[in-house]
PASEBA-1860 file (N, C-alpha, C; in nm, 3 decimals):
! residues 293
1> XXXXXXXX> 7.617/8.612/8.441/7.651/8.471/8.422/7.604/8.393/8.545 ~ 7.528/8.300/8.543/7.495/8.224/8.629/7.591/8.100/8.655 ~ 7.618/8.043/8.806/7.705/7.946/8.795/7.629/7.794/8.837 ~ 7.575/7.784/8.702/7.543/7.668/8.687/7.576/7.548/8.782 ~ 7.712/7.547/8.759/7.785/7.425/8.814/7.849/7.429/8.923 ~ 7.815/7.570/8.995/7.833/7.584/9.154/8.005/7.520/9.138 ~ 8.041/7.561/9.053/8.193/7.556/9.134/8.249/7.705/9.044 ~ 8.384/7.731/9.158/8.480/7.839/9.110/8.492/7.901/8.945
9> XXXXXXXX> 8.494/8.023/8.943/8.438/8.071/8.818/8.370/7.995/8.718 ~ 8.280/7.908/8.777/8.165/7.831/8.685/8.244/7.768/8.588 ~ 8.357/7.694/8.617/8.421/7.568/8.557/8.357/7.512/8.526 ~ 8.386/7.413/8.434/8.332/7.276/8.378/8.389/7.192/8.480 ~ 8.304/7.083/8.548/8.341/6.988/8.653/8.449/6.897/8.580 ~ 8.344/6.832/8.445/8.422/6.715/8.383/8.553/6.820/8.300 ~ 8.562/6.923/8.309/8.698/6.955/8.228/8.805/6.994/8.396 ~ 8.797/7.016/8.434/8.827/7.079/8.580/8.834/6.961/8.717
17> XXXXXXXX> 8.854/6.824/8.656/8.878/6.744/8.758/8.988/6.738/8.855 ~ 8.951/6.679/8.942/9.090/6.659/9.023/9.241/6.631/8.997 ~ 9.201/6.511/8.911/9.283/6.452/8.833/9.377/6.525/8.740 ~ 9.324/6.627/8.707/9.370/6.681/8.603/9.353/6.884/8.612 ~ 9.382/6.891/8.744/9.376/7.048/8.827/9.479/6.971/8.952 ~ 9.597/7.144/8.878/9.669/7.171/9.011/9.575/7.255/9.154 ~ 9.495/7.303/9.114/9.496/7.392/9.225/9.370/7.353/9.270 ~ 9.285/7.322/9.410/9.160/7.222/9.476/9.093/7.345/9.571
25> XXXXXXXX> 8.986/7.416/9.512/8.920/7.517/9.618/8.823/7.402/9.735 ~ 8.872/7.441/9.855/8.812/7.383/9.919/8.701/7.446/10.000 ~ 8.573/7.472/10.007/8.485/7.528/10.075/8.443/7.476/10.205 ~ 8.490/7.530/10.330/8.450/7.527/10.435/8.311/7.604/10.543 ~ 8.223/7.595/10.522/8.087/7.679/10.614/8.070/7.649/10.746 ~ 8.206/7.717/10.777/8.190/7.699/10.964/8.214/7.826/10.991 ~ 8.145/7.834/11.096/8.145/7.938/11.220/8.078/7.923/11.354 ~ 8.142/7.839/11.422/8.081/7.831/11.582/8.137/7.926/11.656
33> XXXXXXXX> 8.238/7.988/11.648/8.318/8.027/11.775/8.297/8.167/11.717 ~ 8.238/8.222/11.620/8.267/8.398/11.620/8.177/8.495/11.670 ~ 8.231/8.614/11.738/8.192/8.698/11.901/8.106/8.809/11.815 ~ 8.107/8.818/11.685/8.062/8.994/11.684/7.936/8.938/11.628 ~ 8.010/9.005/11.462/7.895/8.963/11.339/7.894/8.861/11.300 ~ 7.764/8.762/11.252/7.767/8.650/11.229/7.782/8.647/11.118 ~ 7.781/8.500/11.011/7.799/8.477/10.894/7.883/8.422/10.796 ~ 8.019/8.413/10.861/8.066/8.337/10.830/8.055/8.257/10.744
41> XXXXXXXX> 7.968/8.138/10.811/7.930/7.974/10.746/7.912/8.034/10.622 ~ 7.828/8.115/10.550/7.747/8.206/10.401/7.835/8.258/10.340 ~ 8.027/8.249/10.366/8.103/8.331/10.265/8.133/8.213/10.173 ~ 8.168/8.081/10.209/8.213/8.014/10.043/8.128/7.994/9.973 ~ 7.992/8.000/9.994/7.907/7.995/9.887/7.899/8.114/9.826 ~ 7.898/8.217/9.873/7.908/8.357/9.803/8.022/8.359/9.779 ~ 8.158/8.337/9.825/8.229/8.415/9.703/8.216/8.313/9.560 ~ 8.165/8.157/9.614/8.234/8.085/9.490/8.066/8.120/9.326
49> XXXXXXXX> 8.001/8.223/9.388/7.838/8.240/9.365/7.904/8.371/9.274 ~ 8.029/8.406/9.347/8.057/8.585/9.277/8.157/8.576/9.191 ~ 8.224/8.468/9.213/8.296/8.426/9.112/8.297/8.400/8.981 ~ 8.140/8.330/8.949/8.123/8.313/8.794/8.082/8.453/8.741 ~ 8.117/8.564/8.804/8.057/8.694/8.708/8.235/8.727/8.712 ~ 8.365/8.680/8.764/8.450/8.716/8.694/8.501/8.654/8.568 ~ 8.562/8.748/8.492/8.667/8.682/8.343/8.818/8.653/8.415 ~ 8.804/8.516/8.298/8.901/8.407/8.353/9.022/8.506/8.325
57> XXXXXXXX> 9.069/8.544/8.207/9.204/8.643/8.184/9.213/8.745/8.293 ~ 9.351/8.763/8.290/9.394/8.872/8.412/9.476/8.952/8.344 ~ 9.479/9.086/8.337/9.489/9.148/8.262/9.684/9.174/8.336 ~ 9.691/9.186/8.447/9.817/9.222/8.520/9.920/9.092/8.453 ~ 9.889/8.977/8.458/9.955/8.847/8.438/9.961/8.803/8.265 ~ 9.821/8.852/8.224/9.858/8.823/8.027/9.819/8.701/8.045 ~ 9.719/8.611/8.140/9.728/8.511/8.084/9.572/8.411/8.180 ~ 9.515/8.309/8.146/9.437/8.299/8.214/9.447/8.172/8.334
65> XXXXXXXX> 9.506/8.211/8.459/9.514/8.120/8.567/9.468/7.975/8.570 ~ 9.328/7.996/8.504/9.285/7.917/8.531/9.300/7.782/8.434 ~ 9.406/7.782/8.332/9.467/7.726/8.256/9.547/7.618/8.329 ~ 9.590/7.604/8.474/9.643/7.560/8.537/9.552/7.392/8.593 ~ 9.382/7.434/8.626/9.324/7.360/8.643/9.222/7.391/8.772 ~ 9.104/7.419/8.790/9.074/7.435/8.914/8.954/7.385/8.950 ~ 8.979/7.257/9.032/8.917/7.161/9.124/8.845/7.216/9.218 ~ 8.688/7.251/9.206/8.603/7.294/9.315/8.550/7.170/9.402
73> XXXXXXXX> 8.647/7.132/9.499/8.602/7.006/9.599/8.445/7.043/9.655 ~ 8.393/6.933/9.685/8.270/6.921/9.795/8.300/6.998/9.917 ~ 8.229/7.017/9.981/8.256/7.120/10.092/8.244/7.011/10.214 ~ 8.294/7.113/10.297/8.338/7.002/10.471/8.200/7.104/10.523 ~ 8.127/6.962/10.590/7.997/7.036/10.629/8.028/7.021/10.782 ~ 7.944/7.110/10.865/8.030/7.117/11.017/7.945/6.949/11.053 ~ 8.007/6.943/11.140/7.980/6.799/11.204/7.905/6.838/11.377 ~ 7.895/6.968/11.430/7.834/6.995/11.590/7.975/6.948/11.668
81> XXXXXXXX> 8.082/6.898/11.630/8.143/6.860/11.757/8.267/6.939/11.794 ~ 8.240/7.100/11.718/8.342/7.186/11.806/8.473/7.205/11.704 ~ 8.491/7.361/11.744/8.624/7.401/11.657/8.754/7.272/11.659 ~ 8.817/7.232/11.730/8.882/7.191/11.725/8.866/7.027/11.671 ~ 8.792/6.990/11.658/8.728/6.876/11.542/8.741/6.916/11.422 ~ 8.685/7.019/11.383/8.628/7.056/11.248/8.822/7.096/11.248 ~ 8.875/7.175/11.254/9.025/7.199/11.248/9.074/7.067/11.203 ~ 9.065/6.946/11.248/9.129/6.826/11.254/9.048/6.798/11.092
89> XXXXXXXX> 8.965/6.759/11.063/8.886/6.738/10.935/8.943/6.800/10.829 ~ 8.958/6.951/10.868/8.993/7.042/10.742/9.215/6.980/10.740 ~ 9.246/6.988/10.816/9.413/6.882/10.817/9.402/6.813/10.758 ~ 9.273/6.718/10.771/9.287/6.606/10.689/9.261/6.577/10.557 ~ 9.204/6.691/10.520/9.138/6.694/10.382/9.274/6.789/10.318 ~ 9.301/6.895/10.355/9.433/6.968/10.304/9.540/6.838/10.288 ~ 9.566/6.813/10.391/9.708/6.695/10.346/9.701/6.618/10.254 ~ 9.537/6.535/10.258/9.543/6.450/10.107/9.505/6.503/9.995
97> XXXXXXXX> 9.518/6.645/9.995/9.536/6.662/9.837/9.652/6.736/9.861 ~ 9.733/6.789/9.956/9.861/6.818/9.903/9.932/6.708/9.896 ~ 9.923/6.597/9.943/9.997/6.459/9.924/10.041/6.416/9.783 ~ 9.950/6.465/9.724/9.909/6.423/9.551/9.961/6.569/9.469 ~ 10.024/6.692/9.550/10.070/6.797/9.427/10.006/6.856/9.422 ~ 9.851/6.886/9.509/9.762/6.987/9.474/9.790/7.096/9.575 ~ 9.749/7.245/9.496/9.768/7.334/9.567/9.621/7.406/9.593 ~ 9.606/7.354/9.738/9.479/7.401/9.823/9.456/7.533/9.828
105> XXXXXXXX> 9.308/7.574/9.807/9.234/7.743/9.858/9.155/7.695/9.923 ~ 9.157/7.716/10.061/9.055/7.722/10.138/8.972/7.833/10.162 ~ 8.819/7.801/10.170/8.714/7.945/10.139/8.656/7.910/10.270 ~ 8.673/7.994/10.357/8.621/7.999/10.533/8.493/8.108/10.498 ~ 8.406/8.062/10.643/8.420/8.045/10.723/8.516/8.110/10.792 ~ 8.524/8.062/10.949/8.639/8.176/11.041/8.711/8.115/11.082 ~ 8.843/8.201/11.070/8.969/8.204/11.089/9.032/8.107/11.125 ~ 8.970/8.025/11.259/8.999/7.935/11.326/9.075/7.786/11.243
113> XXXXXXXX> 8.987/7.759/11.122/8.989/7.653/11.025/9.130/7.631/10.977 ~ 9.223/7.808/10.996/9.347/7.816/10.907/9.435/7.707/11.029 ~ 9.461/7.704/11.078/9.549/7.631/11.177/9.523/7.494/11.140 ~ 9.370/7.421/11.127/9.381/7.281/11.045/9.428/7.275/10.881 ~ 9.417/7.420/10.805/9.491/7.385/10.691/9.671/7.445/10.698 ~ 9.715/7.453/10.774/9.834/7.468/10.801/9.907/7.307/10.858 ~ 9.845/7.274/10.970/9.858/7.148/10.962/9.873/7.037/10.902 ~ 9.765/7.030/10.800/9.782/6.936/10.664/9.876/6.953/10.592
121> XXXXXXXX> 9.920/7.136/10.565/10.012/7.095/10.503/10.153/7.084/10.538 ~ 10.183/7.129/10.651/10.341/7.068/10.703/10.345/6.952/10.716 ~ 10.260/6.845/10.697/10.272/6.704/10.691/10.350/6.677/10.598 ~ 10.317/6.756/10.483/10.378/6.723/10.366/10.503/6.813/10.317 ~ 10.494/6.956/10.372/10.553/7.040/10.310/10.670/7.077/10.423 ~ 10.808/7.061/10.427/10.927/7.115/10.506/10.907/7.296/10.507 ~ 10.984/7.369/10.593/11.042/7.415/10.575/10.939/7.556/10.525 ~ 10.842/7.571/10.613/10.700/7.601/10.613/10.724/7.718/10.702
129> XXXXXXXX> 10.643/7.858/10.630/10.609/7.968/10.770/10.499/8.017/10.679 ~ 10.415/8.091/10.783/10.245/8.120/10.711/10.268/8.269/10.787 ~ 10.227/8.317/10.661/10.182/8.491/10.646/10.036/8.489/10.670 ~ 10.034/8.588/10.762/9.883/8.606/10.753/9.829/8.731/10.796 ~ 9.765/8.751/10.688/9.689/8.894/10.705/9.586/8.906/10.754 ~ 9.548/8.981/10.867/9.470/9.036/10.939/9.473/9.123/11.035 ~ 9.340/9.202/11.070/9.341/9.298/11.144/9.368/9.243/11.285 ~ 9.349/9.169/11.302/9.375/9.164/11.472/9.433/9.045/11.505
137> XXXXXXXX> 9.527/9.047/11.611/9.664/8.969/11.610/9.648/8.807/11.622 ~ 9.513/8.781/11.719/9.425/8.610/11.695/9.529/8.555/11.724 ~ 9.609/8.620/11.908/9.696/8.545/11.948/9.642/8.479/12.076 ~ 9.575/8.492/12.098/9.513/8.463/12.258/9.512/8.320/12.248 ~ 9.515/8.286/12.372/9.533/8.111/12.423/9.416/8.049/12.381 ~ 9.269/8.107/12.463/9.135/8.079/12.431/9.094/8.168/12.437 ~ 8.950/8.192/12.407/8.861/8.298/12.372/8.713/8.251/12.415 ~ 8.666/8.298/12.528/8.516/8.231/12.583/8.489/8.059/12.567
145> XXXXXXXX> 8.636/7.988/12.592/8.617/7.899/12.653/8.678/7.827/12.544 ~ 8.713/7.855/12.451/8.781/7.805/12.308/8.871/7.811/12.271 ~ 8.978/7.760/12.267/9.124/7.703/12.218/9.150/7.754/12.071 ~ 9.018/7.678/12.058/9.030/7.680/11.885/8.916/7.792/11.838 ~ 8.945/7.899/11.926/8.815/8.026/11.872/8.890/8.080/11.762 ~ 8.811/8.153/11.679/8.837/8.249/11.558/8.973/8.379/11.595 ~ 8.944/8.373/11.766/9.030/8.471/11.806/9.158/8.427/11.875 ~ 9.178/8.312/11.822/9.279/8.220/11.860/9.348/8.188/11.764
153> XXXXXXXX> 9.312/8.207/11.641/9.348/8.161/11.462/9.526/8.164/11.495 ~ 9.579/8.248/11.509/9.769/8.307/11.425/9.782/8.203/11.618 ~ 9.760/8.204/11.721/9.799/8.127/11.845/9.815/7.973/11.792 ~ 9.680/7.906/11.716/9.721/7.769/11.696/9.771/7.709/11.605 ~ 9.806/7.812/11.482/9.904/7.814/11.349/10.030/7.810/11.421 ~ 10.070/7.845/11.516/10.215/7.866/11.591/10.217/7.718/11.629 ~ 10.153/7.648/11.660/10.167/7.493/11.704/10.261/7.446/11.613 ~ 10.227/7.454/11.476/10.293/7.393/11.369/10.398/7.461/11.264
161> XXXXXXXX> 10.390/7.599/11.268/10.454/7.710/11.216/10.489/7.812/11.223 ~ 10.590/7.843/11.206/10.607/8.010/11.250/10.580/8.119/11.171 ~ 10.512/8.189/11.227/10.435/8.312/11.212/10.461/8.432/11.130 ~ 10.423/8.492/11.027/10.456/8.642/11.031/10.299/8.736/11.061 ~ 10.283/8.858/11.115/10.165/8.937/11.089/10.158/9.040/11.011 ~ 10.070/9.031/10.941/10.065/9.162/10.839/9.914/9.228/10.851 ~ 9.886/9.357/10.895/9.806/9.415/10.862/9.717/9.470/10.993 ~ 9.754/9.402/11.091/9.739/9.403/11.256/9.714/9.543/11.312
169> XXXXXXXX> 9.616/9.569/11.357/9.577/9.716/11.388/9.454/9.704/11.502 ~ 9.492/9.606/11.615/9.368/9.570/11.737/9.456/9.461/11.813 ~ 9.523/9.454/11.904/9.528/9.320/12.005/9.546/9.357/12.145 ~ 9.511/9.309/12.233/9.483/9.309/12.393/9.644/9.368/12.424 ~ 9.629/9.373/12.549/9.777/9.415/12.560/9.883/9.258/12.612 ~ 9.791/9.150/12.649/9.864/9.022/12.646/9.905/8.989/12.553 ~ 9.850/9.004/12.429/9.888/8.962/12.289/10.015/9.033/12.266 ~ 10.008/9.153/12.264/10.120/9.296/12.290/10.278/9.212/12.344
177> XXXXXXXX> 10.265/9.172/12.462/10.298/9.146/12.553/10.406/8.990/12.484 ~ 10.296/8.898/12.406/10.307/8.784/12.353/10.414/8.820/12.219 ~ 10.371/8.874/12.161/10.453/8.927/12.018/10.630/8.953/12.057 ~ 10.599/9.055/12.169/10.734/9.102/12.204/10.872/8.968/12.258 ~ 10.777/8.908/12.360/10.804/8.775/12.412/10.898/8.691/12.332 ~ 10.807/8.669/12.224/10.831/8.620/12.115/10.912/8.599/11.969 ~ 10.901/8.728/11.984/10.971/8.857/11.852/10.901/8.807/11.757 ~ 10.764/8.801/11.741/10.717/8.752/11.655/10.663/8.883/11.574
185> XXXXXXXX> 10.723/8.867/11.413/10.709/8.904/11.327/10.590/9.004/11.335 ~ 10.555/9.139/11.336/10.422/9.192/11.334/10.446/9.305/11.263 ~ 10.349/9.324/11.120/10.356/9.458/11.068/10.226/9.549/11.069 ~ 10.238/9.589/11.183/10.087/9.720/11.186/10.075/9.734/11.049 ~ 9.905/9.787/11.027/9.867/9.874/10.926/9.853/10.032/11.024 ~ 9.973/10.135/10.984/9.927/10.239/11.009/9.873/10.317/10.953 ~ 9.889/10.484/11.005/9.838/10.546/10.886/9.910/10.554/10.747 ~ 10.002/10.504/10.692/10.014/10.523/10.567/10.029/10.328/10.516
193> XXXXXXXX> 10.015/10.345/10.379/10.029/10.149/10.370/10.161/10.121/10.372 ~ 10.139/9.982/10.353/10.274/9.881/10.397/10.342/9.902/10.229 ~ 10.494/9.968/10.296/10.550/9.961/10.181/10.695/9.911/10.206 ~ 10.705/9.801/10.305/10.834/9.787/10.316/10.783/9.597/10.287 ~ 10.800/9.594/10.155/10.784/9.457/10.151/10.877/9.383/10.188 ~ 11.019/9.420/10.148/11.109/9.321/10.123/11.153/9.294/10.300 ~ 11.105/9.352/10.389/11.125/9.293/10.547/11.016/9.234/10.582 ~ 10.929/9.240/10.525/10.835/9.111/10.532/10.876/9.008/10.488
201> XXXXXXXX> 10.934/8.985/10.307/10.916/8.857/10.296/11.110/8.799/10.407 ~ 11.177/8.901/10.456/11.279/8.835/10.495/11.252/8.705/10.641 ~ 11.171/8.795/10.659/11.087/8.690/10.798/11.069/8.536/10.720 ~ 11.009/8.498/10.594/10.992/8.414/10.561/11.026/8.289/10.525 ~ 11.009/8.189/10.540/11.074/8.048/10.492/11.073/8.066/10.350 ~ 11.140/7.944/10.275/11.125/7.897/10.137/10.994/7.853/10.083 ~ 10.913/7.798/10.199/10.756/7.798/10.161/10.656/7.813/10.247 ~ 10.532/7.898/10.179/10.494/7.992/10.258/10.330/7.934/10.212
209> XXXXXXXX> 10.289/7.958/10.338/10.136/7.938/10.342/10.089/8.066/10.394 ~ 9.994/8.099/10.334/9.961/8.278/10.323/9.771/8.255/10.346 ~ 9.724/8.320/10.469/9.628/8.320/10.516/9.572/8.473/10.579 ~ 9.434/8.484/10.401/9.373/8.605/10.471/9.264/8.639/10.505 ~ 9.279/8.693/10.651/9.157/8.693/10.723/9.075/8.842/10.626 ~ 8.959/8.853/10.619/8.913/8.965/10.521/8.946/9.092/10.560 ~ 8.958/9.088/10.706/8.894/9.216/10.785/9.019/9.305/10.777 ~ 9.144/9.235/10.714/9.283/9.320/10.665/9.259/9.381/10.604
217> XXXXXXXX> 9.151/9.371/10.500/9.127/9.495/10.431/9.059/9.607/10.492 ~ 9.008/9.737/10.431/8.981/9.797/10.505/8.778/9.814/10.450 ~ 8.754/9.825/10.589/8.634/9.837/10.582/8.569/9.926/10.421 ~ 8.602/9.996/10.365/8.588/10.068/10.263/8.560/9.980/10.139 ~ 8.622/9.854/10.124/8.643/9.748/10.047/8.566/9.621/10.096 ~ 8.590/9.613/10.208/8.545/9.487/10.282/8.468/9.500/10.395 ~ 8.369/9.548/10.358/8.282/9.539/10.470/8.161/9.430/10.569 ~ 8.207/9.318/10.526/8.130/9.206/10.465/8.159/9.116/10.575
225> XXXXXXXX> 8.222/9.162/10.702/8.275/9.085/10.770/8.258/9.075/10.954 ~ 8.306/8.968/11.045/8.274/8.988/11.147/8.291/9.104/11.224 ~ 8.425/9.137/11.221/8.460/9.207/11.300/8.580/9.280/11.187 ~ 8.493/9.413/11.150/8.552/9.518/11.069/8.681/9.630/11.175 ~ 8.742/9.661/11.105/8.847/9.742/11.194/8.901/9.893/11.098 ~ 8.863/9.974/11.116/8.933/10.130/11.059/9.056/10.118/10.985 ~ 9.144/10.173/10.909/9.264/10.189/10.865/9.308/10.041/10.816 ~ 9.241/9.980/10.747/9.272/9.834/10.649/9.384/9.882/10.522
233> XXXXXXXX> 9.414/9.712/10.479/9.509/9.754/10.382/9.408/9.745/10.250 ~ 9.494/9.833/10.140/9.395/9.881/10.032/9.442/9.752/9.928 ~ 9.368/9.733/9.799/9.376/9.670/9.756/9.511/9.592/9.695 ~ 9.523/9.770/9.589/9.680/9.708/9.509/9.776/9.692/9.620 ~ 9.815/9.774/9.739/9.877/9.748/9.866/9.860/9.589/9.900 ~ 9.772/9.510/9.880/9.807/9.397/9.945/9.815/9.311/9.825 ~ 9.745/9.313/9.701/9.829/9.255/9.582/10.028/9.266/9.576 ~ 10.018/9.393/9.565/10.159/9.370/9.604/10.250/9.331/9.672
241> XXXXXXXX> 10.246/9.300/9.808/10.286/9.191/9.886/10.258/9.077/9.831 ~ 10.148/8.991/9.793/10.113/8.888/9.745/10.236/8.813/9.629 ~ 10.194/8.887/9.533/10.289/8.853/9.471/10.403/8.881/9.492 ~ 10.490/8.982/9.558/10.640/8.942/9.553/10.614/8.869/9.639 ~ 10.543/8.804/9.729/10.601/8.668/9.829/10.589/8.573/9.719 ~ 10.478/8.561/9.624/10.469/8.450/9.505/10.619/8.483/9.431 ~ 10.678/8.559/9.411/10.818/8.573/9.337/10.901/8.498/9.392 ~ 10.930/8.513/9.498/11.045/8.503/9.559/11.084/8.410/9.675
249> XXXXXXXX> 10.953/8.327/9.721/10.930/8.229/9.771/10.844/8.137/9.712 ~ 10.791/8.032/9.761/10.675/7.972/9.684/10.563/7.899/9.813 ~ 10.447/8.006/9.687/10.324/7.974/9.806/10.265/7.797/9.827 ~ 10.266/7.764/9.863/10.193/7.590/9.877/10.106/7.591/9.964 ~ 10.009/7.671/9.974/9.885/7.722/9.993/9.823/7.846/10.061 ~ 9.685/7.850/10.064/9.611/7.971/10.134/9.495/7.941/10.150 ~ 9.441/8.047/10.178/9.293/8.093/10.232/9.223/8.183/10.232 ~ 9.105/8.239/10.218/9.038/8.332/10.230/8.940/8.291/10.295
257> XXXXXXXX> 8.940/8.364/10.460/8.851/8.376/10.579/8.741/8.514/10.583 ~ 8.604/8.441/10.656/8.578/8.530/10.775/8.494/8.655/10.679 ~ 8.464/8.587/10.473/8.351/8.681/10.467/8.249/8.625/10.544 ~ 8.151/8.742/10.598/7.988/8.765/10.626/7.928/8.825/10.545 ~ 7.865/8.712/10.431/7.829/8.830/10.342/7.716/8.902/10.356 ~ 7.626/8.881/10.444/7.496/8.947/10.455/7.544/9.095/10.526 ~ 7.647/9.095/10.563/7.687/9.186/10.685/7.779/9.324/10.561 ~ 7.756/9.321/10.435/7.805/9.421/10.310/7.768/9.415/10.208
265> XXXXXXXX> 7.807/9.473/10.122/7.723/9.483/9.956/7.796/9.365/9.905 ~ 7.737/9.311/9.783/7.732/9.258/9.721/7.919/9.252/9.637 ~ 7.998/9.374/9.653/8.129/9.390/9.625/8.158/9.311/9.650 ~ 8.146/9.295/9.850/8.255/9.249/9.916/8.273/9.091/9.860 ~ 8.151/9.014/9.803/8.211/8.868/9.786/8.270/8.908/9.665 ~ 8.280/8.942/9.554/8.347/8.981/9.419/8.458/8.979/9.463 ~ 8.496/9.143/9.549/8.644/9.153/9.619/8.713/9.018/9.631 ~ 8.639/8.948/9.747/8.691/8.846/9.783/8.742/8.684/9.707
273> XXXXXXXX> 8.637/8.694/9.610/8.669/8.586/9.492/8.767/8.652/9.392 ~ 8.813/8.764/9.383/8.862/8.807/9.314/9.011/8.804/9.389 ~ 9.030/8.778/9.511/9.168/8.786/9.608/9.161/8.614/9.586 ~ 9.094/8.594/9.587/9.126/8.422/9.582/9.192/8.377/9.458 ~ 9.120/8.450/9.320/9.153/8.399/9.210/9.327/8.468/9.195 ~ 9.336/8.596/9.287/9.497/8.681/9.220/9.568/8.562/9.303 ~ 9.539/8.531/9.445/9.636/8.439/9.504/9.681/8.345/9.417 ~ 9.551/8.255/9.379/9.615/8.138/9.272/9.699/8.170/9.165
281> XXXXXXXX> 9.649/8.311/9.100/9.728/8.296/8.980/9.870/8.317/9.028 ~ 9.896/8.410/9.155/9.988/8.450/9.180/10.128/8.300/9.250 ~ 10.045/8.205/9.291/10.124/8.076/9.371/10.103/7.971/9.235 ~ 10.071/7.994/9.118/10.078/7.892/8.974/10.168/7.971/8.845 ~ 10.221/8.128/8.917/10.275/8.158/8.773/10.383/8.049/8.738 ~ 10.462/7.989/8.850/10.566/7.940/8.733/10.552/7.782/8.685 ~ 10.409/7.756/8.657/10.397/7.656/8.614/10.357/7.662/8.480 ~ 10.366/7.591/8.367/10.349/7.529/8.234/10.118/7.571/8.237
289> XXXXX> 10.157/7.616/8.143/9.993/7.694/8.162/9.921/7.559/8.097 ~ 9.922/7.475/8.021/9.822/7.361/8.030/9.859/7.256/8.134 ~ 9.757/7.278/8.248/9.774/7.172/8.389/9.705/7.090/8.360 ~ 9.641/7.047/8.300/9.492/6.978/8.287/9.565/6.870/8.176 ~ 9.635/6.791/8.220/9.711/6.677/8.160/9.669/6.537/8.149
END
C-alpha cells in the first residue's frame, strides 16, 4: 500500500480533519543535539511511510482505533536556532491542540522535543506525571554544552512534571546519585522483564503523559536507533504496561522518539508505527468509536 496522502495509516485528509479527529499526529524532524548515531530528523517520515502497510483493525481491542479520528498535522520544520527553541515551538503547537480536546502523538526526532510536549500540555492539563520509557536515565543538567540535549530529555520534563522511569539500563553515576536524591521513580530493565506493573502505575498521577524513547526496546526489535542498549524491554512486556496505565489512569498524550531509521531494517519503523498506533488505541478506548462528528 502506498501512502498516497503522506499522512498516518494513509488516512483520507478530507475524512480525517482536525475538526473532526480526536487524536493530532504531530511530526517533528529534529535532531541537533544527538552524540552517537545519527538520524533522528528521518524517523517521522518513516514511521508515518510504515504505517500505511498497517490494517486499521486491532485484533487485541476488536475494533478499529482509528474510528476515533486521526489528524496527521504539518510537521514543525527545525528553524537552526537550537534545542531549546525548537522545545518552545513544539509547547506551543501541543497546547493549541490540546486546548481544543485533541489528543497529541508526537513522532521525534530526539528525545529532547518531549519536555516541549509536556509543557504544552500542563498548560492545559492538572494533575499531570509523564512515564517514560527509556534506556538511559536523560537526567543530566547539560550534555556538551546543551540544556536541552537529547541526554537531558526526563532532566527538563522534571521542570514541569514529575517523573516516573521505566526501562533504564545506562546512567552516569551523577544521575545514580540524582534519582536517589530525589526518590525518583526508576524501574531498571533487568535480566528478567518488568512484571510488577501495578508499582509503576502507583507512582502515577490521574493523568499521564507517556513518552517513548525507542531504545527501551531492545535492540533485537529496535535497532533503528541512536544509541541502542543490550537487555531492552520486549514487545508484549511493554504493551502491557501501556495499557494498564491506559486502564486505570488516563493518557492525555505521548510520543514516539529517537527512530534512526537508516541505522536498522526496515521492521524497526513498522515496530514503531505500530507502538504509536497501540498507544492511541490504547489512550481512546473509552471513547464513543465514531469521533469524526
Amino acid at each position: 500500500m502506498s501512502n498516497a496522502h503522506n499522512t498516518f495509516l494513509a488516512l483520507d485528509p478530507a475524512e480525517h480533519t482536525l475538526e473532526r479527529s480526536r487524536v493530532v499526529v504531530l511530526p517533528v524532524p529534529y535532531a541537533e543535539t544527538v552524540s552517537y548515531r545519527p538520524g533522528a530528523d528521518a524517523g517521522p517520515a518513516a514511521i508515518i511511510a510504515a504505517s500505511a502497510e498497517m490494517e486499521d483493525y486491532d485484533p487485541e481491542l476488536g475494533r478499529e482505533p482509528c474510528d476515533v479520528g486521526i489528524h496527521t498535522s504539518t510537521a514543525i520544520d527545525p528553524a537552526g536556532d537550537g534545542p531549546e527553541a525548537m522545545a518552545g515551538r513544539v509547547a506551543d503547537t501541543v497546547a493549541a491542540h490540546v486546548s481544543i480536546g485533541r489528543l497529541v502523538c508526537v513522532l521525534g526526532g530526539e528525545h529532547s522535543l518531549t519536555a516541549g510536549a509536556v509543557e504544552g500540555t500542563a498548560r492545559y492539563i492538572d494533575d499531570l506525571s509523564v512515564l517514560i520509557l527509556d534506556a538511559q536515565a536523560d537526567l543530566r543538567d547539560e550534555y556538551q554544552g546543551w540544556r536541552y540535549s537529547h541526554a537531558c530529555a526526563a532532566r527538563r520534563v522534571l521542570d514541569h512534571a514529575p517523573v516516573t522511569l521505566v526501562g533504564v539500563r545506562s546512567m552516569t553515576t551523577g544521575e545514580a546519585e540524582f534519582i536517589d536524591d530525589l526518590a525518583i521513580p526508576c524501574f531498571e530493565r533487568g535480566s528478567a522483564p518488568l512484571d510488577d506493573v501495578d508499582a509503576v502505575i502507583a507512582t502515577l498521577s490521574p493523568n499521564v503523559y507517556v513518552s517513548v524513547d525507542l531504545d527501551a526496546l531492545d535492540p533485537s526489535i529496535m535497532a533503528a536507533v541512536g544509541t541502542p542498549e543490550p537487555g531492552g524491554m520486549g514487545w508484549w512486556e511493554t504493551l502491557r504496561l501501556l495499557r494498564a496505565v491506559a486502564e486505570r489512569r488516563r493518557i492525555v498524550g505521548f510520543d514516539v522518539m529517537e527512530l534512526a531509521p537508516a541505522e536498522g531494517p526496515e521492521a524497526c519503523a513498522y515496530t514503531a508505527a505500530k507502538l504509536a498506533y497501540k498507544l492511541m488505541a490504547y489512550a481512546t478506548m473509552h471513547l464513543p468509536r465514531s469521533g469524526r462528528e
